[in-house]
C-alpha positions in Angstrom: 94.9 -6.3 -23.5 97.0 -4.7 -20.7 100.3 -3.1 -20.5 102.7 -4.9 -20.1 105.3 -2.4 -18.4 102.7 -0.4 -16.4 105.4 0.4 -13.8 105.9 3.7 -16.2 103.2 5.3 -15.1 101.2 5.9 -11.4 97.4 6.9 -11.0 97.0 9.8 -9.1 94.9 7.6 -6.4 98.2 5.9 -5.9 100.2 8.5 -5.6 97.9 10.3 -3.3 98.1 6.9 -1.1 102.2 6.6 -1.4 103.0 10.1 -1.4 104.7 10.4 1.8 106.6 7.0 1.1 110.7 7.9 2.0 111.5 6.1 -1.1 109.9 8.7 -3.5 111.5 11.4 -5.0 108.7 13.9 -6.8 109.8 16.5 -9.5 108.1 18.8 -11.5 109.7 18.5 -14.9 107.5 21.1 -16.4 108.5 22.8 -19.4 107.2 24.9 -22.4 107.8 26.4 -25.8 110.0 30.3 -25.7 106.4 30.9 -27.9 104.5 30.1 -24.7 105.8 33.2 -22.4 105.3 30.9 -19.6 108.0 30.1 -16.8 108.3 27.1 -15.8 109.8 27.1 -12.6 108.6 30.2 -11.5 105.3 28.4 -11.6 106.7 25.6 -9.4 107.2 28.0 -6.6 103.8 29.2 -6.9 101.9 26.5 -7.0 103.7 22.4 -7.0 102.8 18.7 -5.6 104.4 18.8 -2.3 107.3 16.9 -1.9 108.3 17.8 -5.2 111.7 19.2 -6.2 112.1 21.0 -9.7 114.0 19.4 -12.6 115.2 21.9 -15.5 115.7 20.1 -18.6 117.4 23.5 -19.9 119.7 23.5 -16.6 120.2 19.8 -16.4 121.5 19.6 -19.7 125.5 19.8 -22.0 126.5 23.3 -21.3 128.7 23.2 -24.5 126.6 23.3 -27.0 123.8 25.9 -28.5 121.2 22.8 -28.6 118.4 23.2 -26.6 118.1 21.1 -23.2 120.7 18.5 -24.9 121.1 15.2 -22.8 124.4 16.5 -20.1 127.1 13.5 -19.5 126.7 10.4 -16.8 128.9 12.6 -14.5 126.7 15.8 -14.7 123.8 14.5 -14.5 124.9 12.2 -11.4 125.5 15.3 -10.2 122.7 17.5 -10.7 120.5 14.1 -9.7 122.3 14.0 -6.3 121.9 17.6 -5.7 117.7 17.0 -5.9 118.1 14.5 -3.3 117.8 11.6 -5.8 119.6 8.2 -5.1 119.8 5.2 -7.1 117.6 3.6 -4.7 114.3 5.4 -5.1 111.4 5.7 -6.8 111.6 8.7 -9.5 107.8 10.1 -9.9 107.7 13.0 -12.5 105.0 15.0 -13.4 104.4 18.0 -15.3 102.0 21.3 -15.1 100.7 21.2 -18.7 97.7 20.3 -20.4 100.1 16.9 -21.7 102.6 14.8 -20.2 105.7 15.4 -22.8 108.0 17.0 -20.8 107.9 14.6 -17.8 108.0 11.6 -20.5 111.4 13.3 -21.3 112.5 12.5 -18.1 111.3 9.9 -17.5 113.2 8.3 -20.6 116.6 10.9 -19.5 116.5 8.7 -16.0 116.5 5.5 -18.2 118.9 6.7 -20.5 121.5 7.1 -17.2 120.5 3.7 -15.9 117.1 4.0 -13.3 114.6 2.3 -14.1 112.7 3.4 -11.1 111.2 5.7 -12.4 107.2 6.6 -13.7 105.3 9.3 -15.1 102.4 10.7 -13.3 98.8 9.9 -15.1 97.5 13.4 -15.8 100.0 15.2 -14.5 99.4 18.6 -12.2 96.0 19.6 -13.8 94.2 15.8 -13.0 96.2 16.0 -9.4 94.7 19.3 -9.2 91.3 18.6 -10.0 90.9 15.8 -8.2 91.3 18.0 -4.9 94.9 16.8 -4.0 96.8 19.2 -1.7 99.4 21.4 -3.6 102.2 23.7 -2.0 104.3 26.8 -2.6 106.6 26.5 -0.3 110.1 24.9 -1.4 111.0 21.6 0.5 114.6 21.0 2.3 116.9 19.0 0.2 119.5 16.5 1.5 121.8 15.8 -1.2 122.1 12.1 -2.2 124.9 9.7 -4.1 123.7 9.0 -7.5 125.6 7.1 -10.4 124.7 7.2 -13.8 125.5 4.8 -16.2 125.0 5.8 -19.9 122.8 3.5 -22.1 124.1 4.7 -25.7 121.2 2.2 -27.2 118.4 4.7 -25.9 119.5 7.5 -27.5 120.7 8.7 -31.3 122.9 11.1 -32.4 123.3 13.4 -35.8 125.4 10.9 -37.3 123.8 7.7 -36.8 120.7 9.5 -38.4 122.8 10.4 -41.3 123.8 6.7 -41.4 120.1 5.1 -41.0 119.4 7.4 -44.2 121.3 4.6 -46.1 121.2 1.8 -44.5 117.5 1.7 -42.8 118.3 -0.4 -39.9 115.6 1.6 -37.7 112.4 3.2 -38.1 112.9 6.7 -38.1 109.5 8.4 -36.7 108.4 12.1 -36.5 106.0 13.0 -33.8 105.4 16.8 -34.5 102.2 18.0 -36.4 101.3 16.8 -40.2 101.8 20.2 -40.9 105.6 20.4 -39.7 106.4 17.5 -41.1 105.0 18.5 -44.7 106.7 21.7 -44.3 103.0 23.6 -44.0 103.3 24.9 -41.3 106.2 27.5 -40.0 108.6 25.6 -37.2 108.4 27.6 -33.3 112.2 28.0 -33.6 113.3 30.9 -36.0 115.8 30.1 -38.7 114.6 26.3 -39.4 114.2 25.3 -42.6 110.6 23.2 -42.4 110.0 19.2 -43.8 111.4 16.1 -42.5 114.1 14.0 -42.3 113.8 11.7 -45.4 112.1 8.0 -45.1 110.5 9.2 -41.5 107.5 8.2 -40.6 104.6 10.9 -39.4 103.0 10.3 -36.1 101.7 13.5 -34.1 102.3 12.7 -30.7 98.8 13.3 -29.7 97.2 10.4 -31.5 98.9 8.5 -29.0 97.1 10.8 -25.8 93.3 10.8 -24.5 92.9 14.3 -25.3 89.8 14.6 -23.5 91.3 13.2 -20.0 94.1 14.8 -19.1 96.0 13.7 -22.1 96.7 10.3 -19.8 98.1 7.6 -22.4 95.7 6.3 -24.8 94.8 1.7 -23.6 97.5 -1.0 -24.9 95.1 -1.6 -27.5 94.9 1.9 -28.8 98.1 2.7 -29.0 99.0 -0.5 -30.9 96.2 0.4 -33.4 97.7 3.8 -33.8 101.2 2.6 -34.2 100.3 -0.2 -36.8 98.1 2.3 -38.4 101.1 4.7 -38.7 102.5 2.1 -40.8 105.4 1.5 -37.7 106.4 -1.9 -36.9 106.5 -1.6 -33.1 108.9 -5.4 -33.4 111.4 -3.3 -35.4 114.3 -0.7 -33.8 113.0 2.6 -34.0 114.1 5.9 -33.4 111.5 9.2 -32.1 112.3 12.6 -33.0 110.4 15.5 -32.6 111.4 19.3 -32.5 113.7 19.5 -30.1 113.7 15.6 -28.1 110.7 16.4 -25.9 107.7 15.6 -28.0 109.9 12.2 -29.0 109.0 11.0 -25.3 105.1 9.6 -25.6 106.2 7.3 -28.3 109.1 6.0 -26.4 106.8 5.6 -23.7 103.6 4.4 -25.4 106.1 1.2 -26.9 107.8 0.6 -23.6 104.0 0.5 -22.3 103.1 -2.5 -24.8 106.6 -4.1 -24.3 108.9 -2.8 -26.2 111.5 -1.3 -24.2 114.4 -0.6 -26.5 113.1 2.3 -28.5 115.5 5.3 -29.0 115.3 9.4 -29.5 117.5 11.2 -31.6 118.4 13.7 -29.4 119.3 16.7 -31.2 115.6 16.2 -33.7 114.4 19.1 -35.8 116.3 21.8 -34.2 119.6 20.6 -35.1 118.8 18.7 -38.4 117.6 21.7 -40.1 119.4 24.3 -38.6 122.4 22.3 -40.8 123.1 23.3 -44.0 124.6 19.8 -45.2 121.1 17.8 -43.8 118.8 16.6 -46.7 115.2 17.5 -46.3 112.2 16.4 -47.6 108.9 18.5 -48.1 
């Protein structure tokens, strides 16, 4: 079978053909591990898809808390949207300029969180853009500031308390998409200070499973990722909730459900870094 949402993603052919359209608005949502010593948007300015504007998940984010890259308000981020030239009324393309498409599936599910569903995910990101011989830039474009409104859908994301609460009462699916290893509490967490396991009753699924690894680490078909979710022991007909190690990893299951039709799945926002960093939060290992 098909997807049934495809509008979340674009091919790179089509992109290439509606690049110039004046209803697009491009941005490079790239973004990486401190462990990775790689700047992100000093690497924009070398070398992005032209057009493209850059979106800073760390910048773009609640300035009142120690979290990392934390969803901001409705009125911040109507701001910050405006300010890259974004309107209600286009057509959000994001892309990032890893080897996986995490970070722009965070914002692509951070623009439907605030109420746009106009918005898709680049197939391959930079590197399948860049391979295929598609022009890049390194020069920054003008920006004429738009009017953007956000309105909040609560239903798309979780807090620390409600996770606390599904511990009880198991009205959703609480899934874990970092490594086996990180979820066994194997393998040390990126983050100094964390304590290592998982939330308990979650659910592993590695993000990758759900990625073709050996193409551009595009989303896996609508029949694949079904197999990989039903194999995962997840109910895809049942509320669920994605965390991850800090609400970026969450994204390709969000995504990979919204592909094969289920639209309403939520990411607990604060994920590993703030459940462990708690000294009141049960663990399991």
């Amino acid at each position: 079978m098909g997807y049934k949402n495809p509008d979340a993603l674009v091919t790179t052919d089509w992109f290439a053909a509606n690049i110039s359209a004046s209803n697009l608005s491009i941005i490079d949502a790239s973004f990486y591990l401190p462990t990775a010593h790689r700047d992100p948007k000093k690497e924009f300015y070398n070398c992005h898809i032209p057009g493209a504007t850059f979106f800073d998940i760390n910048e773009i984010a609640d300035t009142n808390t120690d979290l990392p890259h934390m969803l901001p308000t409705a009125d911040e981020f109507s701001k910050h949207a405006g300010s890259l030239g974004i309107s209600n009324d286009h057509h959000v393309i994001c892309y990032d300029s890893s080897g996986g498409p995490m970070a722009a599936m965070r914002v692509w599910w951070t623009f439907r969180v605030f109420g746009h569903d106009r918005v898709s995910v680049l197939s391959g990101g930079l590197p399948k853009w860049q391979k295929e011989g598609h022009p890049t830039s390194s020069t920054a474009r003008d920006i004429t500031e738009q009017q953007f409104t956000a309105k909040h859908d609560q239903n798309l994301v979780k807090n620390i308390e409600q996770i606390l609460e599904n511990i009880e009462n198991q009205h959703f699916q609480m899934v874990d998409a970092r490594s086996g290893a990180r979820y066994n509490g194997t393998e040390a967490e990126p983050r100094v200070g964390l304590r290592q396991g998982h939330i308990p009753g979650a659910i592993s699924l590695p993000f990758e499973r759900l990625l073709d690894t050996e193409n551009f680490m595009t989303m896996r078909s609508a029949d694949e990722i079904t197999s990989v979710i039903l194999g995962s022991g997840i109910n895809p007909e049942k509320p669920l909730i994605s965390s991850c190690g800090s609400g970026v990893t969450a994204a390709p299951l969000v995504m990979a459900l919204y592909l094969i039709g289920h639209t309403q799945a939520s990411i607990y926002d604060g994920s590993w870094t703030e459940w462990a960093a708690r000294p009141d939060t049960p663990i399991v290992i």
